[in-house]
MITIZA-161380 format. One line per 2 residues: number of its first residue (from 0); their letters; for each residue x, y, z of C-alpha. Coordinates in steps of 0.02 Angstrom, whole numbers, plus 50000, padded with zeros to 5 digits. Each point is the difference from the previous one (the first is absolute). Example, Ala and Ser with C-alpha at 12.3 -4.5 7.8 and 13.67 -1.06 7.14 Angstrom:
// residues 2
0 = AS = 50615,49775,50390; 50069,50172,49967
// end
This chain:
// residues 350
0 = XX = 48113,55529,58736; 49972,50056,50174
2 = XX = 50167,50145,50039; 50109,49874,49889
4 = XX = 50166,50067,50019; 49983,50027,50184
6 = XX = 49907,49848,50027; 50135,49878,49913
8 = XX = 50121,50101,50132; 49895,49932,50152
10 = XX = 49979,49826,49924; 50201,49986,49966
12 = XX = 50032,50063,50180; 49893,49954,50146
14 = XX = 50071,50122,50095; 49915,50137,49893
16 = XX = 49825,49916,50026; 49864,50134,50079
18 = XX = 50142,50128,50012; 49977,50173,49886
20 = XX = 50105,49985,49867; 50042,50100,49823
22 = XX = 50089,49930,49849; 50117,50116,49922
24 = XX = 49988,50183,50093; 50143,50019,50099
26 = XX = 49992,50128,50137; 50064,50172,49917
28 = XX = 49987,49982,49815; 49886,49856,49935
30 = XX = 49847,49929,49955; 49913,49898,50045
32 = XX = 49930,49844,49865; 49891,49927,50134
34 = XX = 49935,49996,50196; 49925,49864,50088
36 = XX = 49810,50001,50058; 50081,50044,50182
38 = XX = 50111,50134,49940; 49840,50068,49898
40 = XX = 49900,50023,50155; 50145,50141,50046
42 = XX = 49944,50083,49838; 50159,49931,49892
44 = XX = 49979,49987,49830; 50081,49942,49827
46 = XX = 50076,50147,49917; 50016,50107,50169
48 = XX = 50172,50048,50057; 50099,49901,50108
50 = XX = 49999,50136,50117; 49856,50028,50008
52 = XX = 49958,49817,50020; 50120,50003,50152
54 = XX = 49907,50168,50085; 49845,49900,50000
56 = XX = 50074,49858,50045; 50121,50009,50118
58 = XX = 50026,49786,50019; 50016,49994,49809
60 = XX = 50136,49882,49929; 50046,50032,49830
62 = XX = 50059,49837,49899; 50061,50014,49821
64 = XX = 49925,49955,49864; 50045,49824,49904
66 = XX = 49916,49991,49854; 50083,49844,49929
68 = XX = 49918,49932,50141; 49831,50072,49983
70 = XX = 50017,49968,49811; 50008,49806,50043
72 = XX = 49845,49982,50100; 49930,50098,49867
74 = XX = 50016,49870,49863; 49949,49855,50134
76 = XX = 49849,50093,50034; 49944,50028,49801
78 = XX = 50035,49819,49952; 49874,49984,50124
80 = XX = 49879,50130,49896; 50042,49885,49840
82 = XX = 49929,49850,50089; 49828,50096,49969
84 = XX = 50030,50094,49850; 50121,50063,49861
86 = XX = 49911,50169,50005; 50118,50065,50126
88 = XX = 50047,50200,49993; 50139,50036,50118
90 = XX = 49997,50189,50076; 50154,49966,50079
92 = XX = 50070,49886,50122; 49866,49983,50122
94 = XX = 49833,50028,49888; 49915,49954,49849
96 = XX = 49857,49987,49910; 49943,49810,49962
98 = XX = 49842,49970,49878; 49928,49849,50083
100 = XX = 49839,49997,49853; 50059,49808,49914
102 = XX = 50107,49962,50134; 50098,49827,50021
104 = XX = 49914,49927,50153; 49823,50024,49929
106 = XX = 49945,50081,50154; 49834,50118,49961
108 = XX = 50054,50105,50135; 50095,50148,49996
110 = XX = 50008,50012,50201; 50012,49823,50043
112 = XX = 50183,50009,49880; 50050,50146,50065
114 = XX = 49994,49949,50204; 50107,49826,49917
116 = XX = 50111,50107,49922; 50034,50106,50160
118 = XX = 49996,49831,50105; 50116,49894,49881
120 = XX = 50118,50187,50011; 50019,49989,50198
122 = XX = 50018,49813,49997; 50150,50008,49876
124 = XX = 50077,50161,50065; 49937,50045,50156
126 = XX = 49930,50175,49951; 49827,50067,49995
128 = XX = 49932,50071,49838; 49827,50103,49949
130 = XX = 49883,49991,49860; 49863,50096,49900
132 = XX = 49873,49911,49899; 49887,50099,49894
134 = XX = 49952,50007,49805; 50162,50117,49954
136 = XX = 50186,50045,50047; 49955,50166,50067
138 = XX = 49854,49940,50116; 50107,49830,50049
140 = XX = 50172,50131,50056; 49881,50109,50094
142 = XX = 49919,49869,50085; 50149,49906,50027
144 = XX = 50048,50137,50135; 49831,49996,50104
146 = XX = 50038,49842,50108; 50186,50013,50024
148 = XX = 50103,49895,50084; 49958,49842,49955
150 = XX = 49822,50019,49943; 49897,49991,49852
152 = XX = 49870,50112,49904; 49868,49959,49856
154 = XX = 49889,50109,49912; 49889,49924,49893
156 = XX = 49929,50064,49833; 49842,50083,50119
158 = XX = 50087,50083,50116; 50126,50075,49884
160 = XX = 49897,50183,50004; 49976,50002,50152
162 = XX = 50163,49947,50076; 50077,50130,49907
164 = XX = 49863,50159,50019; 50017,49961,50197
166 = XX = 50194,49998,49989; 50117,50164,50066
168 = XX = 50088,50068,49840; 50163,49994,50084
170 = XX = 49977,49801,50001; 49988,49986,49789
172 = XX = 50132,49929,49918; 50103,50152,49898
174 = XX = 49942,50149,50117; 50156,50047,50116
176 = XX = 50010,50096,50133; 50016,50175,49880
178 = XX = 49838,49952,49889; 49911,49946,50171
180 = XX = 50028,50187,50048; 49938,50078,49849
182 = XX = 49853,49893,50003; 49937,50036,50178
184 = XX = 50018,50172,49947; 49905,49981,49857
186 = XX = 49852,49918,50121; 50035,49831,49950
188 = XX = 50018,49887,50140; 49964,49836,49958
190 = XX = 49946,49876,49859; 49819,50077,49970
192 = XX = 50066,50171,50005; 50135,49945,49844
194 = XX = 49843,49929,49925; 49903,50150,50005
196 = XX = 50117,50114,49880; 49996,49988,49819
198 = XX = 50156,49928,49900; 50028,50187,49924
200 = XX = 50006,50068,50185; 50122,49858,50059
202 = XX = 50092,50020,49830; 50031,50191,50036
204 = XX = 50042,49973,50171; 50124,49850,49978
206 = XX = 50055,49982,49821; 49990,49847,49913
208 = XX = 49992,49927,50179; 49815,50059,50030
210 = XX = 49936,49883,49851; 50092,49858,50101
212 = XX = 49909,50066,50167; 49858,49993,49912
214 = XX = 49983,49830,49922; 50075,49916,50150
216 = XX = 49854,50055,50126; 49883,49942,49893
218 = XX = 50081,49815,49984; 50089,50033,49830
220 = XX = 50179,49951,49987; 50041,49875,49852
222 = XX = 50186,49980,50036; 50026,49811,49985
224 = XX = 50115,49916,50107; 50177,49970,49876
226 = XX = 50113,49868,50040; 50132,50092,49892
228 = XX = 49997,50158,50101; 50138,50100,49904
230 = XX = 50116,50108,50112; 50017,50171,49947
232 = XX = 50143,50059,50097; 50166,49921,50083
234 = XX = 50045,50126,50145; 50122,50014,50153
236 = XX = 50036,50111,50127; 50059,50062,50151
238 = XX = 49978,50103,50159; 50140,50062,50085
240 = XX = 50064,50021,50173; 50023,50176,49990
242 = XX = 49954,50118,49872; 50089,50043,49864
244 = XX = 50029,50179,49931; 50135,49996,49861
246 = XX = 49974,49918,49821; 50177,49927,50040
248 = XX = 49940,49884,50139; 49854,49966,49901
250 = XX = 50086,49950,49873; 50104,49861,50104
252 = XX = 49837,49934,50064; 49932,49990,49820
254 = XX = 50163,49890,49949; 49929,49850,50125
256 = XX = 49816,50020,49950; 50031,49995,49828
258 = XX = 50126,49848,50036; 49851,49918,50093
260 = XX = 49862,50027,49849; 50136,49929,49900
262 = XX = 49993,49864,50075; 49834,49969,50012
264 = XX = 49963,50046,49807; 50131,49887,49949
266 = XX = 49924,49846,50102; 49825,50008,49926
268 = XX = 50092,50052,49832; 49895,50192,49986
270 = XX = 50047,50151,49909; 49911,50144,50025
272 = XX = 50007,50169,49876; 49933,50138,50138
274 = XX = 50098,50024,50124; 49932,50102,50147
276 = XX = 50092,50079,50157; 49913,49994,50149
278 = XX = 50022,50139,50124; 49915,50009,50178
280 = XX = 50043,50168,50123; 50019,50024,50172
282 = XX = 49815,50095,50014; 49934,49812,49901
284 = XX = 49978,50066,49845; 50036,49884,49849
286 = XX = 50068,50059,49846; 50032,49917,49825
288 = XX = 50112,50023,49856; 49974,49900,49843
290 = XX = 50071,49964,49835; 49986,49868,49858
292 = XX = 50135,49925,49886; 49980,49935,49820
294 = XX = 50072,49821,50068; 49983,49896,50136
296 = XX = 50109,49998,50147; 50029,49919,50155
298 = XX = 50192,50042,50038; 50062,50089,50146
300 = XX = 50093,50129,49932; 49903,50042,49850
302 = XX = 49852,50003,50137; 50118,50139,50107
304 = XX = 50045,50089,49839; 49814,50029,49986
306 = XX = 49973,50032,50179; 50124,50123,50035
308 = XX = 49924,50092,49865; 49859,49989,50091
310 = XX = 50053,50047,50156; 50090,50156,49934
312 = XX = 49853,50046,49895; 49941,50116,50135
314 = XX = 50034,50061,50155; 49971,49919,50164
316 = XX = 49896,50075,50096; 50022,49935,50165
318 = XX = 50109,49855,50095; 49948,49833,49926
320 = XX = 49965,49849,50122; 49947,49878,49858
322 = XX = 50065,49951,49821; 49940,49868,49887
324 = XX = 50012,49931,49805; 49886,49937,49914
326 = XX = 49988,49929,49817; 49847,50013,49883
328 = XX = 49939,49971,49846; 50063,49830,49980
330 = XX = 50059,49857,49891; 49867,49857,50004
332 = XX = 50056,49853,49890; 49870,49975,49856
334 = XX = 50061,49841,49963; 49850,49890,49898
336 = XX = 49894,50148,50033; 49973,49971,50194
338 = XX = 50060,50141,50123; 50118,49944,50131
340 = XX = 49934,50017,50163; 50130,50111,50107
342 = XX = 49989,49996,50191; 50106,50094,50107
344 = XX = 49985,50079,50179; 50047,50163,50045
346 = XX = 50142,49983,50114; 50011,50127,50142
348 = XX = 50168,50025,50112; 49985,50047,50201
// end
């Protein structure tokens, strides 16, 4: 989906339409989940700080976030995506992967299905989506971004090499803005330049990344597309207004987060047995602090127990302007030898 959250926002209130807007962010302390193609052009971006956001953008409005809202279009949309196929992957609540191979309509082609999917999207909801069509998941998410908003890309099986020799590195799937860095430095530049090293050199460079980097640049990535995408995490958190700089107050704002994740757990029926603490400073750095149990929880105050252990494991270092919990490791009912599909979105607080 094209800017979902922010999108939806514009839809729901006309008076939004063609105006810059954020979802989430806040002026001083928050982020922001998503920006509109005309806040964009301003340089605003998902992730960035509301204030900075707001010092690009002077006209910004900030809107918060309503995910039950988001979460409903979200379902509309993939019934939609079932119409075609049940080989439907969900990333999260505005992507996934759909293996369109055998699909229901009997349509031979890839790109014809895709522009109906988009088409039958905007008729039913009134939003604009994007698609990649190629022979794999990585090639299809990388070219999924090429045309956006509300455009299309295929590469077929003979222009897979070349698509990806002539692409910048910075635009492959997996390299972020650190690992672009390290690779211009390293002379690599774009797709050909990956090509050229050997898997030992990318291996020594990257870790057990640089066998991915490899592979993928040459067309290689066998990852099917699951319909039972098992999460591996349940996590919330927060970022505050102002930061904080005792344990005490920290402590007070990990009583509601953990009384949110409770909540959460308890609806989709999770447990988790690693429970990590999430800490993010006022210079952006992010630390964690995990432990694992012999059982399976998903209570509130057996989930503080373990985080104030956490959070008093070491020292802080700095103030804090973020804190989250998150629960790993988790049950997955087994029940006639099938795993339970789990499903569950990370829920952020502006």
């Amino acid at each position: 989906m094209d800017a979902f959250y922010a999108s939806v926002e514009q839809r729901d209130n006309p008076q939004l339409r063609g105006k810059p807007l954020v979802v989430g962010g806040g002026e001083k302390r928050g982020v922001v989940a998503a920006a509109s193609y005309e806040a964009r052009k301003y340089g605003v971006r998902s992730a960035m700080s509301g204030y900075l956001a707001k010092k690009r953008c002077p006209e910004l409005i900030f809107v918060k976030p309503r995910f039950e809202r988001y979460r409903e279009i979200s379902q509309s949309i993939r019934k939609i995506f079932f119409e075609y196929t049940d080989l439907v992957e969900p990333l999260s609540l505005d992507e996934a992967y759909l293996d369109i191979t055998q699909n229901k309509k009997g349509n031979p082609s890839a790109t014809m299905i895709a522009r109906e999917i988009r088409q039958r999207i905007f008729d039913e909801t009134g939003l604009t989506a994007s698609a990649g069509i190629s022979i794999n998941k990585f090639i299809a998410k990388v070219a999924s971004d090429y045309n956006k908003p509300n455009g299309q890309k295929t590469v077929n099986p003979d222009e897979v090499l070349t698509f990806l020799e002539e692409l910048p590195i910075g635009k492959f799937y997996g390299v972020g803005k650190v690992t672009t860095q390290k690779m211009y430095q390293l002379g690599i530049f774009t797709g050909k330049d990956l090509k050229a090293k050997t898997e030992d050199y990318l291996v020594q460079h990257f870790g057990k990344s640089g066998g991915y980097y490899y592979h993928v640049v040459r067309g290689i990535h066998n990852s099917e597309v699951k319909p039972d995408r098992i999460a591996k995490s349940v996590g919330t958190e927060h970022t505050f207004f102002e930061n904080l700089v005792s344990e005490v107050f920290m402590e007070e704002k990990l009583v509601h987060i953990a009384e949110e994740l409770e909540r959460r757990l308890k609806k989709k029926k999770i447990a988790g047995k690693t429970i990590t603490l999430k800490i993010k400073y006022s210079d952006f750095t992010v630390q964690t602090r995990s432990k694992t149990l012999p059982y399976y929880i998903n209570d509130k105050n057996l989930m503080l127990e373990m985080v104030k252990e956490l959070l008093y494991q070491e020292r802080i270092k700095e103030s804090v302007r973020l804190l989250g919990i998150s629960l790993s490791n988790l049950n997955i009912d087994t029940a006639k030898g099938e795993k339970k599909a789990v499903a569950v979105q990370l829920q952020f607080d502006f």
